[in-house]
MARBA-3410 file (N, C-alpha, C, O; in Angstrom, 1 decimal):
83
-0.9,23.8,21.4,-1.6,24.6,20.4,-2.4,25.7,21.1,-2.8,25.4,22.2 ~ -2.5,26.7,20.8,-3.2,27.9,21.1,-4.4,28.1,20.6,-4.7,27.9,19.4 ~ -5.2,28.4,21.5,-6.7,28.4,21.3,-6.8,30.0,20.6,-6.3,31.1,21.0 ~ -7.8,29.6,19.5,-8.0,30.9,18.9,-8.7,31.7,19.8,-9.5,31.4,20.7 ~ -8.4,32.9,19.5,-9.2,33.9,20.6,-10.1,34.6,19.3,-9.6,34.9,18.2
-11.5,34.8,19.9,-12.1,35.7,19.0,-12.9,37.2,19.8,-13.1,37.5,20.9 ~ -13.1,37.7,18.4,-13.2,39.0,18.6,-14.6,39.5,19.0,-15.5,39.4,18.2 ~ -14.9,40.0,20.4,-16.3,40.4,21.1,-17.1,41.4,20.1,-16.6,42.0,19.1 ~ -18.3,41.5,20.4,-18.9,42.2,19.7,-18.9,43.9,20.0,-19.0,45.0,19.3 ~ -18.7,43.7,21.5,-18.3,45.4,22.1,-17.0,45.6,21.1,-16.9,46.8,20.8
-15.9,44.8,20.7,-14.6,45.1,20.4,-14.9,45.3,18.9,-14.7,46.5,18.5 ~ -15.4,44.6,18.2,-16.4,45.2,16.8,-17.1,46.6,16.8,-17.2,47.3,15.8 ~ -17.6,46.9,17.9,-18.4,48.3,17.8,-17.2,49.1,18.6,-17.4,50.3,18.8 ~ -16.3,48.7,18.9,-15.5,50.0,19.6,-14.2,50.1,18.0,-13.9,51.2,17.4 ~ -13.9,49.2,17.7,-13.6,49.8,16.0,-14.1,50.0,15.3,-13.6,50.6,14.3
-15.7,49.6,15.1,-16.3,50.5,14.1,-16.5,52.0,14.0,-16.8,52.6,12.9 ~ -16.4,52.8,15.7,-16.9,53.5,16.2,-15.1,54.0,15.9,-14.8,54.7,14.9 ~ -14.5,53.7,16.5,-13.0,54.2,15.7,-12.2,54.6,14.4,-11.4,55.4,14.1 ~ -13.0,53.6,13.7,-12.9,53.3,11.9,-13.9,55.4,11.7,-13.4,56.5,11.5 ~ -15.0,54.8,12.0,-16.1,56.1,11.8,-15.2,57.7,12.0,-15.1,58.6,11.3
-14.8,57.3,13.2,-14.2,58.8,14.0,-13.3,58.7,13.0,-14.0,59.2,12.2 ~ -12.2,58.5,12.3,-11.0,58.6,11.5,-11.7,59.0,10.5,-11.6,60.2,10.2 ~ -12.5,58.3,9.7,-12.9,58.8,8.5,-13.3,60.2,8.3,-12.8,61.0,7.5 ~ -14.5,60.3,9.4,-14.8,61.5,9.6,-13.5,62.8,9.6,-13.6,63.8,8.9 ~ -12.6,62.5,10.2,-11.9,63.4,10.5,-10.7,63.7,9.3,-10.0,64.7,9.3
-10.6,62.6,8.4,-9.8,62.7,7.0,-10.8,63.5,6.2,-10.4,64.4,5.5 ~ -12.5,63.1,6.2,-13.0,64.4,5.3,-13.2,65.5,5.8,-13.5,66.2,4.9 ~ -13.1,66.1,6.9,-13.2,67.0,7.3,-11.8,68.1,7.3,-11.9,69.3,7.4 ~ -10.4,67.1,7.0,-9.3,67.9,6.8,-9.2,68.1,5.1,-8.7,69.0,4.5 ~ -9.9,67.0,4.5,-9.8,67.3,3.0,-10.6,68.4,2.7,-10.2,69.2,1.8
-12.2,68.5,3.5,-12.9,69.9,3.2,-11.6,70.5,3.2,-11.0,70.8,2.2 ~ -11.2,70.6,4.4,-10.8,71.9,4.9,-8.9,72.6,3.8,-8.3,73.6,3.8 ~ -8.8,71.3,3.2,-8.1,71.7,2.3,-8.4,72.2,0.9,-7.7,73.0,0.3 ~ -9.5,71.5,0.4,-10.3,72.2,-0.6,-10.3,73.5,-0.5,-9.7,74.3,-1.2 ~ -11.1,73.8,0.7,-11.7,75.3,0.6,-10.1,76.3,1.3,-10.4,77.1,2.1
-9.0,76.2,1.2,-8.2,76.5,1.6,-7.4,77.2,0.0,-7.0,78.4,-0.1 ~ -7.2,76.3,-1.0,-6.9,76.3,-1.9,-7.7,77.3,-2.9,-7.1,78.0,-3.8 ~ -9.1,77.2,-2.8,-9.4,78.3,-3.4,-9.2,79.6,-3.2,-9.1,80.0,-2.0 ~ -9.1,80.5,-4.1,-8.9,81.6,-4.6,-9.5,82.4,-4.0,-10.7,82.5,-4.1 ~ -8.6,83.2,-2.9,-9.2,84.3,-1.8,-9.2,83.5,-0.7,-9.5,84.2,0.3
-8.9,82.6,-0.4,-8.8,82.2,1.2,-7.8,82.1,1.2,-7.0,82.1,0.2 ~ -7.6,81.8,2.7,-6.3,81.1,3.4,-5.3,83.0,3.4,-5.6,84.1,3.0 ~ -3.7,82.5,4.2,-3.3,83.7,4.5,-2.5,84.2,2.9,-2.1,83.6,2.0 ~ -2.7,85.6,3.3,-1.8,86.1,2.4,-0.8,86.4,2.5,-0.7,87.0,3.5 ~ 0.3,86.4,1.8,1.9,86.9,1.6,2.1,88.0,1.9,1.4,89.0,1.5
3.1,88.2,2.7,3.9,90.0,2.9,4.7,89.9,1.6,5.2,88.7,1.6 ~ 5.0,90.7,0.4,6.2,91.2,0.1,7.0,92.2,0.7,7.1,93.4,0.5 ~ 7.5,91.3,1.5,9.0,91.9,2.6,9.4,93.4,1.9,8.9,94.4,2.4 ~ 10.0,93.3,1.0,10.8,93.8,0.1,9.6,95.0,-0.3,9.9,96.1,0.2 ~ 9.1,95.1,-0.7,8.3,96.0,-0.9,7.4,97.1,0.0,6.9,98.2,-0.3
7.2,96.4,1.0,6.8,96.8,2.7,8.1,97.7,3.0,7.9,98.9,3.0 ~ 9.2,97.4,3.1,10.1,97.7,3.8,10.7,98.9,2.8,11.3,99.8,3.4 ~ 10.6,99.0,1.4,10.8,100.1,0.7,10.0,101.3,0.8,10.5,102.4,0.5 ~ 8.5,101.0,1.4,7.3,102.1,1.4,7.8,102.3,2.9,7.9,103.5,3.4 ~ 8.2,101.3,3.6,8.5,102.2,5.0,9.8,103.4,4.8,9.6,104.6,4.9
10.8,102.9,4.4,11.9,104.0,4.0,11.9,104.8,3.6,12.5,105.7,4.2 ~ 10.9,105.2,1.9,10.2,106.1,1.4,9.4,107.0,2.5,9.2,108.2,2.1 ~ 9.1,106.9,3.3,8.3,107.9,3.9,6.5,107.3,3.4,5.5,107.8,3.8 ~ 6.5,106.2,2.4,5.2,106.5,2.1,4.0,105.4,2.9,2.8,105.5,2.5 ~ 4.2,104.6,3.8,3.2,104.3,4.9,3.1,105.4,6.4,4.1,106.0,6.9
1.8,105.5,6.6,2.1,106.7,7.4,1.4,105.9,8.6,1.3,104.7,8.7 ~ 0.8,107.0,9.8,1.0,105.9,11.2,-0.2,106.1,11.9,-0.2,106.0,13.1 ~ -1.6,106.5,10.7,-2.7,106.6,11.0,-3.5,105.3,10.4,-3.4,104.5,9.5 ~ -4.2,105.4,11.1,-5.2,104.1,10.8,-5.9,104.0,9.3,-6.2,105.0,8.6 ~ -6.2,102.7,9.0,-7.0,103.4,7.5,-7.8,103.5,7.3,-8.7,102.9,7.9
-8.3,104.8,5.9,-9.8,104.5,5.6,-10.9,104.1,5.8,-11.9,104.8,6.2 ~ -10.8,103.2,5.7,-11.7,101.8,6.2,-11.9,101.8,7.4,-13.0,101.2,7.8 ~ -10.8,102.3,8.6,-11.1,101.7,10.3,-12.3,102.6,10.7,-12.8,103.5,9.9 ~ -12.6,102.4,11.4,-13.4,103.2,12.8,-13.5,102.2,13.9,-13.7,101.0,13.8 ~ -13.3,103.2,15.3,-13.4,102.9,16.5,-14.8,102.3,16.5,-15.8,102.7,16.0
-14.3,100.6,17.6,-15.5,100.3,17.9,-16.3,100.8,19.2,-15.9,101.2,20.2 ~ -18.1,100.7,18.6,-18.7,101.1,19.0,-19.2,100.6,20.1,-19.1,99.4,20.1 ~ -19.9,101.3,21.3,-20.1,100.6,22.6,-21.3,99.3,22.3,-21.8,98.5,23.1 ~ -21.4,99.4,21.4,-23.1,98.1,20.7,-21.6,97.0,19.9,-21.7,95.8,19.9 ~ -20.9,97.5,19.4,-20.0,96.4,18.9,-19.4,96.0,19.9,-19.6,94.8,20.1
-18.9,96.4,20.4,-18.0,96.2,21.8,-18.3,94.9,22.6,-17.7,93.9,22.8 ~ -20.2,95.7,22.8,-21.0,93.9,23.6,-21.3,92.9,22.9,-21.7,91.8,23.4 ~ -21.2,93.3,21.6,-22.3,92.1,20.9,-20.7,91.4,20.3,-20.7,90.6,19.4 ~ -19.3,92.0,21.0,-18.2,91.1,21.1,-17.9,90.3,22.4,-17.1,89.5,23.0 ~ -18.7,90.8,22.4,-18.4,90.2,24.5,-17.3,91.2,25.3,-17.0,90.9,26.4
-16.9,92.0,24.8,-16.2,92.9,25.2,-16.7,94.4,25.9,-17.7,95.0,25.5 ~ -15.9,94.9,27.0,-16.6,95.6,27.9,-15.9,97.2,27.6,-14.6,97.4,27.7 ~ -16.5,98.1,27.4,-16.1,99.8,27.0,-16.5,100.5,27.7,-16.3,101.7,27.6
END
């Protein structure tokens, strides 16, 4: 007959401490799926097909947009980046 073996109390706290870390890490992918799903996150879609018509057309042109401007030597550092 085989002697029951039982379970240490370090071996109790090294899976509870394992149990813990897993859990953690399943709500932290479900946040991260929630907020993924809402409206306005996460990436957006190319339509291929419609990209590729405005390139043909002549009507994307090969200037930057609107919106850009060159960053500034104060943006540059407070990127960690050197200009």
């Amino acid at each position: 007959m085989h002697p029951i073996r039982h379970i240490h109390p370090r071996e109790l706290r090294f899976l509870g401490l394992l149990s813990l870390t897993l859990l953690l890490i399943a709500l932290q992918l479900a946040d991260g799926l929630r907020l993924a799903a809402l409206g306005g996150s996460g990436w957006r879609s190319v339509d291929r097909v419609a990209l590729e018509r405005r390139i043909d057309s002549g009507r994307l042109s090969d200037h930057e947009a609107d919106w850009y401007h060159p960053t500034t030597p104060q943006e540059s550092a407070a990127l960690g980046g050197t200009r």
